[in-house]
C-alpha positions as CSV (number, residue, x, y, z in Angstrom):
1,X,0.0,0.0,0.0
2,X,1.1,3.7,-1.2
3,X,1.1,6.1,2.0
4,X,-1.7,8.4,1.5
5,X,-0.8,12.6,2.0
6,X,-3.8,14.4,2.6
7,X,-4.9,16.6,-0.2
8,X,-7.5,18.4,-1.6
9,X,-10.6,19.6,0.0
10,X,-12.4,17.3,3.5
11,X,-14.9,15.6,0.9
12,X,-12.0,14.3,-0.8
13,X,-10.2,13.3,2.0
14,X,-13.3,11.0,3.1
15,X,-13.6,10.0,-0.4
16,X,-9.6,9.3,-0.6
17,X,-9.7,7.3,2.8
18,X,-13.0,4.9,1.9
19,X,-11.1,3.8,-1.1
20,X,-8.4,2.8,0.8
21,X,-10.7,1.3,3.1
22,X,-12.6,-0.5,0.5
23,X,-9.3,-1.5,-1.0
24,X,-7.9,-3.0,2.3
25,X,-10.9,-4.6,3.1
26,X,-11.4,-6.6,-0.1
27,X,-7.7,-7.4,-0.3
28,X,-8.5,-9.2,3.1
29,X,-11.5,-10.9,1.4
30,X,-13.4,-9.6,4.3
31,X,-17.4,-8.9,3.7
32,X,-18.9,-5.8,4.3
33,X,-20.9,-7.0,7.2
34,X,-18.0,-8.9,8.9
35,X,-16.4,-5.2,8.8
36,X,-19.3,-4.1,10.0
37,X,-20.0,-6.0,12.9
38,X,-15.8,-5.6,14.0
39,X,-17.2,-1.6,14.7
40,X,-20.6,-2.3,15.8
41,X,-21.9,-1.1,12.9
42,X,-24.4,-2.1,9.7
43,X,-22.8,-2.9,6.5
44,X,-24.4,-0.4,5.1
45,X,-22.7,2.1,7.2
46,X,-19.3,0.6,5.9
47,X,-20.7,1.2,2.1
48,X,-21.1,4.7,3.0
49,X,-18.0,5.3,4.6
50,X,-16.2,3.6,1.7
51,X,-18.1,6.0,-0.5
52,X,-17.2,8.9,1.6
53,X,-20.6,9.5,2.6
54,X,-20.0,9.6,6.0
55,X,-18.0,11.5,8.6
56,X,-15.5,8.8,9.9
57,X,-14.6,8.1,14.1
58,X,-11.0,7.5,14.3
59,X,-11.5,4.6,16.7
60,X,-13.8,3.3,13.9
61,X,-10.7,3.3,11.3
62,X,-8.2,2.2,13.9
63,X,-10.3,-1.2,14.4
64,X,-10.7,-1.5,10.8
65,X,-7.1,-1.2,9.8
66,X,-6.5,-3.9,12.6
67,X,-9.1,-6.0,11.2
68,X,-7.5,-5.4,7.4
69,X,-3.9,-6.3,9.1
70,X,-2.6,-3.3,9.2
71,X,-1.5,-3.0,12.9
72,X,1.4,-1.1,13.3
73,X,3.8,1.3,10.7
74,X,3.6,4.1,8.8
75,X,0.8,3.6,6.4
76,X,-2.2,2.8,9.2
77,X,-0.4,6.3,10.9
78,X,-0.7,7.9,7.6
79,X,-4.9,6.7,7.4
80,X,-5.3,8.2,11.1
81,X,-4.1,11.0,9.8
82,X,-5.9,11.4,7.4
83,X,-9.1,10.8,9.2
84,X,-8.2,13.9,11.0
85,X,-7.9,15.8,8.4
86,X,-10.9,14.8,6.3
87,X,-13.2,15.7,9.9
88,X,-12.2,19.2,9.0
89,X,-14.4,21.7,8.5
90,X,-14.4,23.8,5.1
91,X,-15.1,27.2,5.1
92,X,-18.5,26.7,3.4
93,X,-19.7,25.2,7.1
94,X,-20.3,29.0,8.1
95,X,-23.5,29.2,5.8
96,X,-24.8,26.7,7.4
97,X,-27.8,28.7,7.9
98,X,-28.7,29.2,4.3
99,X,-26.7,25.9,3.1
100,X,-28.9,22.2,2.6
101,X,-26.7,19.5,3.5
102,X,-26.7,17.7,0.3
103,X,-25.1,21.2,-1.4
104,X,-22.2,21.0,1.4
105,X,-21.2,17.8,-0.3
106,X,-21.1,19.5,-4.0
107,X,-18.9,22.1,-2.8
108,X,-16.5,19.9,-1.0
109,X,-15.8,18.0,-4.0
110,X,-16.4,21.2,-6.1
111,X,-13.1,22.7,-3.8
112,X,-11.2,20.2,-4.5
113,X,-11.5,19.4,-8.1
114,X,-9.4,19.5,-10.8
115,X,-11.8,20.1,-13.9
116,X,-15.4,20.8,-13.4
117,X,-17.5,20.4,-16.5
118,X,-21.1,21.8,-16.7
119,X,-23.6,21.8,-18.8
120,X,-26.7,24.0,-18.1
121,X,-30.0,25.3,-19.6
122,X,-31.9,27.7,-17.4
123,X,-29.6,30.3,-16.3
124,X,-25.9,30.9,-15.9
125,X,-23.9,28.6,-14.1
126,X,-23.5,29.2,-10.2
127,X,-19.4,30.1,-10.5
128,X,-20.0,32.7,-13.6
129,X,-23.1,34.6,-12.4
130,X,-22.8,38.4,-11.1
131,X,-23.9,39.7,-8.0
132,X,-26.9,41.1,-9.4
133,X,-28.1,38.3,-11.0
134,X,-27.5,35.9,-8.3
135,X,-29.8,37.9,-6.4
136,X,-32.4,38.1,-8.8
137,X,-32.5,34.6,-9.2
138,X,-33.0,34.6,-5.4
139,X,-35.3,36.7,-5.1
140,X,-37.7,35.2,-8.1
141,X,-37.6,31.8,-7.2
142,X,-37.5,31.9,-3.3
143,X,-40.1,34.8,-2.9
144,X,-40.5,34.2,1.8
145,X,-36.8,34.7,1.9
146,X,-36.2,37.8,3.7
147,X,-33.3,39.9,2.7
148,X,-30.7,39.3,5.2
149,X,-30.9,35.6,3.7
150,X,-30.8,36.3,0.4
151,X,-27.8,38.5,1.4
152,X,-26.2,35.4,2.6
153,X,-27.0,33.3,-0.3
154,X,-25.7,35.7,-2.9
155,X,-22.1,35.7,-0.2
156,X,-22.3,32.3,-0.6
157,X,-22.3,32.2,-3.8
158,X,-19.3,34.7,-4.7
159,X,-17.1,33.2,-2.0
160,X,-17.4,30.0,-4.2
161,X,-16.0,32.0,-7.5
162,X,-12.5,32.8,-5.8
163,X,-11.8,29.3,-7.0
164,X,-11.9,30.8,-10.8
165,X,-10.6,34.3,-9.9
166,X,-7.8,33.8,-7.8
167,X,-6.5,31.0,-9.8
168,X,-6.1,28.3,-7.5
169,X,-8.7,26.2,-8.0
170,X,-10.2,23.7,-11.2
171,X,-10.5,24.5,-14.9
172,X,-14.3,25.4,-15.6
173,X,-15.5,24.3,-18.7
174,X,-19.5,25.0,-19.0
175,X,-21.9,24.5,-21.8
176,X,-24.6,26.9,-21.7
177,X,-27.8,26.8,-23.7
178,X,-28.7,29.8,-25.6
179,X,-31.9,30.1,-23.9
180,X,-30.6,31.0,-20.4
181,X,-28.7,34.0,-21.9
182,X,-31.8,35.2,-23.7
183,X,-34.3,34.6,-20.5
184,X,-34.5,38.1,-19.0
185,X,-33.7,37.6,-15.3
186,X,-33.5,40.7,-13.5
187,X,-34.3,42.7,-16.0
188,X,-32.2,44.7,-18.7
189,X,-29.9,46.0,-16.4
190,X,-29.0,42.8,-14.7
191,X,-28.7,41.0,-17.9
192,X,-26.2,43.3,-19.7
193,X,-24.1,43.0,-16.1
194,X,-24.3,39.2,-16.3
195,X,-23.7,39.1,-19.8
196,X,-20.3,41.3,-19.7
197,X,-19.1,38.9,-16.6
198,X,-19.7,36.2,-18.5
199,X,-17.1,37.9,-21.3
200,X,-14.6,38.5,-18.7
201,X,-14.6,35.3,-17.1
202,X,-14.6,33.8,-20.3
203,X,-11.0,35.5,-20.8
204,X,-9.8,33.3,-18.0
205,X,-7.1,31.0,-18.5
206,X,-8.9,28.3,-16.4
207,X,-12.4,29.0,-18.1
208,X,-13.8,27.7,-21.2
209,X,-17.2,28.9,-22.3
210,X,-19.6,27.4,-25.0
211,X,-23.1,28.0,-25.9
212,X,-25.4,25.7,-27.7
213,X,-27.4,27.8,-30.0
214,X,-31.6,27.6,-30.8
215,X,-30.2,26.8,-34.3
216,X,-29.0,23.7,-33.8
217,X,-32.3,22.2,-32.7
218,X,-32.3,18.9,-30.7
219,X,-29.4,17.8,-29.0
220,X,-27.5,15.7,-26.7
221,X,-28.5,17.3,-23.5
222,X,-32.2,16.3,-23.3
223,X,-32.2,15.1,-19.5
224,X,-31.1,18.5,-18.4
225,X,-28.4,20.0,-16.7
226,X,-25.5,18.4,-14.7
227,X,-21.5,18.9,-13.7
228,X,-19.0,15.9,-14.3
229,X,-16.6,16.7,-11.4
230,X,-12.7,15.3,-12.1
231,X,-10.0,15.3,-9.2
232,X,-6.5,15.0,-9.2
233,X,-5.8,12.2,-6.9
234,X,-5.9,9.1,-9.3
235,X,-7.8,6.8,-6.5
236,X,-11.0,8.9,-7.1
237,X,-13.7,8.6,-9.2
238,X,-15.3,11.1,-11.5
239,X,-18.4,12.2,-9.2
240,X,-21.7,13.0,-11.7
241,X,-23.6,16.1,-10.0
242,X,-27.6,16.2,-11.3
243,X,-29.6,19.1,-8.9
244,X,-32.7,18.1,-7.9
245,X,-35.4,20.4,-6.1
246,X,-35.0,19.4,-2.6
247,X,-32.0,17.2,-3.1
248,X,-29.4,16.5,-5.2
249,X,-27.9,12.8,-7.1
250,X,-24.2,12.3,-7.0
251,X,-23.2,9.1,-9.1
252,X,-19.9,8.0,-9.1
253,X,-20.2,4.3,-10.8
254,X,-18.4,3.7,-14.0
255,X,-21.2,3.2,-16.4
256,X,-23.1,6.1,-15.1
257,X,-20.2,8.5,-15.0
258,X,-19.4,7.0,-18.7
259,X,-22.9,8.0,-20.1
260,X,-23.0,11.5,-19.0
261,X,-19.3,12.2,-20.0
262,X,-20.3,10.6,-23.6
263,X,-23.0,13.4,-23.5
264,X,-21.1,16.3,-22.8
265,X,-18.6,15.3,-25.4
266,X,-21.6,15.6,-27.9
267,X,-22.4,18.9,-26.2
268,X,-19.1,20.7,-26.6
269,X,-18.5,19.2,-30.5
270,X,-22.2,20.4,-31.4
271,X,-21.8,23.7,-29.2
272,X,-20.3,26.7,-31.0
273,X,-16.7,27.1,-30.4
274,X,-15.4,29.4,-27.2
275,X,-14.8,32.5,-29.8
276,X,-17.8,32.2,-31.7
277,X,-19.2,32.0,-28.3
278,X,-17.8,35.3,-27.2
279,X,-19.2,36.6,-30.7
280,X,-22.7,35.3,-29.8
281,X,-22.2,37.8,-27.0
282,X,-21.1,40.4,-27.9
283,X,-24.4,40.2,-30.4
284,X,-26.4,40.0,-28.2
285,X,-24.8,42.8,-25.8
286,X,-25.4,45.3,-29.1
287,X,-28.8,44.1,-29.8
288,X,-29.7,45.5,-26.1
């Protein structure tokens, strides 16, 4: 076994340390529920903390690793460690007021990615909106929130962008249908300011942009929109995001993962390319 440096953001760490888990366990031939019952726990409970799912005890991994044979040495100090680590909290943990659980987990994985690829069809994607029409998305779909939580909401949702603007965080490549930068959210105003964001984050290094226009007619993206999230530590998965209304699906099996990515290939070939993008709008930035 490699010794394992913690990396990346908390979600990763868990997601980092339940494959090792997973890996140790089946190299043991050890069943889920044997695990299980070695912690006084189900075997579904081991699933999930081999998914990352879960927050982990450390006295949890400790018997685990003594179960898999790994008593003593480096590499079990290494896995405490990292257990430590992943229990971390992120920074996002301070909107917990305005946050749903199952959104904490997105940005967690969203922190520590390497390439985020997005396809949406409503409105702008979360990282390249403006202030103004954050806030008017907000406002129009969550009409009882009172201002001081729509105030929060729209912080929330800027603090996420510093991974784009200050350059440390994943490539963003998002696919945007035509129709979400024609809907008039806001108003005039707010859309010209949304628009001309979208041009300058567009001029990113770590930011591809690409529209798929009315003209092409049907296309690849019929079940809507969703984010393929990629990471830099080989031992994880590609995690598929798809937002529900009161929940969210994160699929991280091989065939799933496989299907969607084959979709958003077929999305960015039919899509128009980044500069005829930017030319789309700047049209429509004149036509105003």
């Amino acid at each position: 076994m490699t010794t394992v440096q913690p990396s990346g953001g908390s979600m990763v760490r868990r997601i980092l340390l339940g494959s090792q888990l997973r890996r140790l366990r089946e190299g043991c031939a050890i069943t889920r529920e044997d695990a299980g019952y070695a912690i006084r726990a189900s075997e579904s409970k081991i699933s999930r903390m081999e998914l990352g799912r879960v927050s982990f005890k450390e006295r949890d991994v400790a018997d685990l690793l003594s179960l898999y044979g790994l008593s003593t040495g480096p590499d079990r100090e290494a896995l405490l460690a990292l257990v430590r680590e992943a229990n971390k909290s992120g920074w996002w943990h301070s909107y917990n007021d305005v946050l749903p659980n199952w959104f904490q987990t997105y940005i967690g994985l969203e922190e520590a990615a390497a390439l985020i690829r997005t396809y949406e069809v409503q409105f702008v994607p979360g990282l390249l909106q403006c202030e103004e029409y954050a806030r008017a998305i907000f406002a129009q779909n969550r009409p009882a929130l009172d201002e001081e939580e729509v105030d929060r909401r729209v912080a929330l949702r800027i603090r996420r962008q510093k991974l784009l603007t200050e350059g440390r965080g994943p490539k963003l490549w998002a696919v945007i249908d035509e129709a979400a930068l024609r809907r008039p959210v806001g108003g005039p105003e707010v859309m010209r300011a949304q628009l001309e964001h979208l041009v300058e984050l567009a001029g990113y290094p770590s930011v591809v942009v690409q529209v798929m226009p009315f003209r092409f007619g049907a296309h690849a993206g019929e079940s809507g929109a969703f984010s393929v999230l990629r990471f830099p530590e080989q031992d994880l998965p590609d995690v598929v995001y798809v937002e529900q209304l009161t929940s969210a699906l994160y699929l991280d099996k091989r065939d799933d993962v496989d299907e969607y990515l084959q979709v958003m290939e077929r999305l960015c070939v039919d899509s128009l390319t980044p500069q005829q993008t930017l030319d789309l709008l700047h049209s429509i930035l004149k036509s105003q």
